[in-house]
C-alpha positions in Angstrom: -239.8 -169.1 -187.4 -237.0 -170.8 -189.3 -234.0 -172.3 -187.5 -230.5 -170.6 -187.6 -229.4 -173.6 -190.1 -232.1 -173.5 -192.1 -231.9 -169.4 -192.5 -228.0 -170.7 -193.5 -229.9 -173.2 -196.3 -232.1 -170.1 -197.3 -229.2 -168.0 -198.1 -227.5 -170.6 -200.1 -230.1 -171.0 -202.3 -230.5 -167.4 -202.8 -226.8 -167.2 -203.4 -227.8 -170.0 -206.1 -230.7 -168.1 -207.6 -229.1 -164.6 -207.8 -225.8 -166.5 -209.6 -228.6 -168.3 -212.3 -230.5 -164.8 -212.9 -227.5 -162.9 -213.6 -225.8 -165.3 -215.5 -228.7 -165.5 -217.7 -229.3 -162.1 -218.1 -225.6 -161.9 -219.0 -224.8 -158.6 -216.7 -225.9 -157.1 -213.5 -223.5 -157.3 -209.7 -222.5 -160.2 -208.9 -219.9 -159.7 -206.2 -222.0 -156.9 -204.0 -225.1 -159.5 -204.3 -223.6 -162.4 -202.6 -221.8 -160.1 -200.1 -225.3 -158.9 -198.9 -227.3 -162.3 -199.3 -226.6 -163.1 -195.2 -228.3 -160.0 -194.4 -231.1 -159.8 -196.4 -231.7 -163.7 -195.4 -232.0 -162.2 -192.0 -234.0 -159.4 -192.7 -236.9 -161.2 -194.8 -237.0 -164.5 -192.9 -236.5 -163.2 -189.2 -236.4 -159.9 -188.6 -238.7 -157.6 -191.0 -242.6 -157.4 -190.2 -244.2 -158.0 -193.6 -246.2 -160.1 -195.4 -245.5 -161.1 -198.2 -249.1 -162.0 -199.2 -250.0 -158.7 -198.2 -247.3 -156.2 -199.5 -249.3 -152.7 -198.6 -250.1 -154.0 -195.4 -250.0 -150.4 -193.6 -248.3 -151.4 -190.2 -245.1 -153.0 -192.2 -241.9 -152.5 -191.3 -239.8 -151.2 -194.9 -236.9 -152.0 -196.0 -235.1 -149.3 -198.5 -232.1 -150.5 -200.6 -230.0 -147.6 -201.2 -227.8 -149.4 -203.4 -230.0 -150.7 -206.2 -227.5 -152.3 -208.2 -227.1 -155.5 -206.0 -231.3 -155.9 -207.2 -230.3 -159.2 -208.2 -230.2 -160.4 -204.4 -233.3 -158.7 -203.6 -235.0 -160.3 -206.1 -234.0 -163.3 -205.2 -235.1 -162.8 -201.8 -237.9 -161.6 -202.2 -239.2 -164.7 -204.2 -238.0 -167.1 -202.0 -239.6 -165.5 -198.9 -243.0 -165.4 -201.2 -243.7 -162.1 -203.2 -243.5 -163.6 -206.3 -242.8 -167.0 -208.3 -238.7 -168.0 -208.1 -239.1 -168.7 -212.1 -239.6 -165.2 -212.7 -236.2 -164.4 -212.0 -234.8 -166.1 -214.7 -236.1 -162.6 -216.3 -233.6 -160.4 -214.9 -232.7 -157.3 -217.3 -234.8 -158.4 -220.1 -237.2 -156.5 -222.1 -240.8 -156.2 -220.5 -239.7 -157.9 -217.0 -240.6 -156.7 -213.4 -236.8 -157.2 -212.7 -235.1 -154.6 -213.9 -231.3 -153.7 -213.4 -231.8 -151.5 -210.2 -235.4 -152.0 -208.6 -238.5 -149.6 -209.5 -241.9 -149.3 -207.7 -243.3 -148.8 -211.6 -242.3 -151.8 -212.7 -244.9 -153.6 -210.6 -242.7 -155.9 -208.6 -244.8 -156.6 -205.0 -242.3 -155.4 -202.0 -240.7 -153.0 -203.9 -240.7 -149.7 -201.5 -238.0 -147.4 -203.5 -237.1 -146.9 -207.2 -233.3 -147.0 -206.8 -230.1 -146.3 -209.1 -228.9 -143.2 -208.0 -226.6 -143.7 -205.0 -226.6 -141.6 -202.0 -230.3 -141.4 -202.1 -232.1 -144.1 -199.9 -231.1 -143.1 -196.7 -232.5 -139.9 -197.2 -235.9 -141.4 -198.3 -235.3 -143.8 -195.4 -235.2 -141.0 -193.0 -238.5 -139.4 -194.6 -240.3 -143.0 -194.0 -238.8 -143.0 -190.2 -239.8 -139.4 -189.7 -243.4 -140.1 -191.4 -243.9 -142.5 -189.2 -243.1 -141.0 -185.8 -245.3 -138.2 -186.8 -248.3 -141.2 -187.6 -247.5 -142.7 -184.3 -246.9 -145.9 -185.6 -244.4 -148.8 -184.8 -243.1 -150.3 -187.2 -239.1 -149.8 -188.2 -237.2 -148.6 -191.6 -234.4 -150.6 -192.5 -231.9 -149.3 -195.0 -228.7 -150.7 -196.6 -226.2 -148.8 -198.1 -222.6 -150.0 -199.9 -219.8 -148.7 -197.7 -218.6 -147.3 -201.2 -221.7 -145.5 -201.4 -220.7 -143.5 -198.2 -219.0 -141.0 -200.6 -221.8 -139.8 -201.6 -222.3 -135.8 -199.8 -226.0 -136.4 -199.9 -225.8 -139.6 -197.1 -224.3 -137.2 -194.6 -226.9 -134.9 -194.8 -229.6 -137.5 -194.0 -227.5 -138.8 -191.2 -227.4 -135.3 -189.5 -231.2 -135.3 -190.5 -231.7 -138.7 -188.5 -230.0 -137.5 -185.4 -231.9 -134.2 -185.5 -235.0 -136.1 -185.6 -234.1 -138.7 -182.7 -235.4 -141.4 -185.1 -234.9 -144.7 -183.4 -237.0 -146.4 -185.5 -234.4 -146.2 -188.1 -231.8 -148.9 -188.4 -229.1 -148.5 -191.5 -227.0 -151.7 -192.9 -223.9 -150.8 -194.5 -222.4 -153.7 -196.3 -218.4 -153.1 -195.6 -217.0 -155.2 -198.0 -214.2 -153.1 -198.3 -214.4 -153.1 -202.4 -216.1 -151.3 -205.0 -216.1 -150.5 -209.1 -212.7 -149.3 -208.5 -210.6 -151.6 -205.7 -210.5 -150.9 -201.9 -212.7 -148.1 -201.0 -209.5 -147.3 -198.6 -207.8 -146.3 -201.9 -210.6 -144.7 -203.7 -211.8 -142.3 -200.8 -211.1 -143.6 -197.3 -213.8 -144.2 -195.2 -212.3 -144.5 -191.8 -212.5 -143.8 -188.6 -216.2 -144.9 -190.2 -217.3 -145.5 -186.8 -216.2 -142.6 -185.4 -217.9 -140.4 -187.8 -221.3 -142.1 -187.8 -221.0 -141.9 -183.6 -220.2 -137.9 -183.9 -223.6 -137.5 -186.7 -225.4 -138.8 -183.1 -225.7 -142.1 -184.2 -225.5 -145.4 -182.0 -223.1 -147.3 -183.6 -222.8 -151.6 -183.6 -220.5 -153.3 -185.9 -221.6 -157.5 -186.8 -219.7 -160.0 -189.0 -222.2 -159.8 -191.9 -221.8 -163.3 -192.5 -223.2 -164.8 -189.1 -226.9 -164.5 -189.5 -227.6 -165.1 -185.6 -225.2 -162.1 -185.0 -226.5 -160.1 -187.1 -230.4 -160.4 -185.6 -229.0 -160.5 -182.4 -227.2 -156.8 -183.3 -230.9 -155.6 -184.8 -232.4 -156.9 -181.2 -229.9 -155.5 -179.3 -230.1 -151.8 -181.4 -234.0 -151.9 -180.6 -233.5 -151.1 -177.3 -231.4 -148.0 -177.9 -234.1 -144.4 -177.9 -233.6 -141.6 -179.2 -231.1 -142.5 -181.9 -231.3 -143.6 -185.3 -229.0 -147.0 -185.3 -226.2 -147.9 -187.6 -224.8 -152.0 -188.1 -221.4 -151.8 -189.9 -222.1 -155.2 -191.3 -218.4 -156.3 -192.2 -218.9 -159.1 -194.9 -216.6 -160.0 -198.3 -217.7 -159.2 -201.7 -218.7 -162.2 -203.4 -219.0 -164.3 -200.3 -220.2 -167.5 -201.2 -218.0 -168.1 -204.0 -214.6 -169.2 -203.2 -212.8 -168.4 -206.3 -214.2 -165.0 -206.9 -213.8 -163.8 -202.8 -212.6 -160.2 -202.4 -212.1 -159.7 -205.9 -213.2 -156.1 -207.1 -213.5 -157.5 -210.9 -216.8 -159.0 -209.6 -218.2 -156.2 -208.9 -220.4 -156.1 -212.3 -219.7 -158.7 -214.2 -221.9 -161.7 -215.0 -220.8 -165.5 -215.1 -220.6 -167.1 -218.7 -222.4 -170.9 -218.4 -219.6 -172.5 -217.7 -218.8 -170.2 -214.7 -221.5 -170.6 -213.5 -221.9 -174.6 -213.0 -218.2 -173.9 -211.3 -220.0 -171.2 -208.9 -223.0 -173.3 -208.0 -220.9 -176.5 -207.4 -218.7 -173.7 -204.8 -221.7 -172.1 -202.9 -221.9 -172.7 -199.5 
């Protein structure tokens, strides 16, 4: 199992690779995609059981991204962790490529477990999986991330009620807080606060990590393992565009791609 500093080294590079695919591709989400790279570096290199050699394996654990739109990160993970060949993501967005601008199981990318575009929806799927596997008796655990933006969405507060209902402790949901989305601070758009609160009165246990620190955040996964009963929410607080100094907390970055020459000035910031 890697080292914390080479998980750190891991994420750089897919900080690189993500900036190079969308750059070439010429659109796609930049600043959600760096904020998350920390917590997907966790989740494919420590604390998801997969393998990536094997990506139906039955006994996997799954991992839904409810907010398909930062795809370029999880393509970018998943090639560096082994599912496919880190050249292919130089075909990001383009005509006849696996990687398409939000994932799809159809497009035949290995590791893919959800079609997603539509926000609001993975959790609920996420809950179905959890559910589905209770009933199955099996072990394994559903993962889910979700944009704290995305919490506006009606349709996520029905699947939280659903998770609590269930007593699905075999559920654990991300949400990147980066405090940003398409339109400035989600505090502005819709506030989300007390979001602790309200996820703790849907039944939910509640842990909050810096989504930056990739031993906190797999110690916060180990530590919400132990908790029965109740699905398990991280409030993963991280900083859109993380990686890249000159574009930090910037909302602009939301969607917008790198031109060349911004790009060799983001890959000589990453770190």
């Amino acid at each position: 199992m890697s080292s914390i500093s080479e998980l750190k080294n891991i994420a750089k590079h897919i900080r690189i690779d993500l900036l190079k695919s969308i750059s070439e591709a010429g659109s796609g989400h930049t600043g959600g995609s760096l904020s998350s790279a920390d917590i997907f570096t966790a989740l494919y290199f420590n604390i998801l059981n997969h393998k990536p050699d094997n990506p139906n394996w039955a006994e996997r654990d799954k991992l839904i991204l409810s907010i398909g739109h930062i795809a370029p990160v999880y393509y970018a993970t998943l090639a560096h962790v082994g599912y496919f060949s880190i050249d292919e993501l130089q075909t990001l967005r383009k005509l006849g490529s696996r990687l398409q601008g939000h994932p799809g199981k159809d497009h035949g990318l290995p590791g893919i477990e959800l079609s997603a575009g539509s926000l609001g929806q993975g959790l609920s799927v996420a809950v179905g999986l959890a559910l589905a596997s209770k009933i199955d008796k099996k072990n394994n655990y559903i993962y889910c991330i979700n944009g704290d933006g995305e919490l506006q969405e009606g349709s996520i507060w029905e699947a939280a009620m659903s998770a609590s209902h269930h007593k699905l402790d075999n559920l654990i949901t991300f949400i990147d807080r980066n405090k940003l989305q398409i339109d400035g601070e989600t505090e502005n758009v819709m506030s989300l606060e007390p979001l602790a609160d309200k996820w703790k009165a849907f039944g939910w246990e509640v842990f909050e990590c810096n989504g930056h620190n990739i031993e906190e955040i797999i110690n916060t996964v180990n530590t919400a393992k132990t908790i029965k009963n109740k699905p398990k929410l991280i409030i993963a607080n991280t900083i859109m565009g993380k990686g890249v100094k000159s574009i930090e907390n910037n909302h602009k970055w939301h969607g917008k791609a790198p031109s060349k020459t911004e790009l060799e000035q983001f890959i000589s910031e990453v770190y």
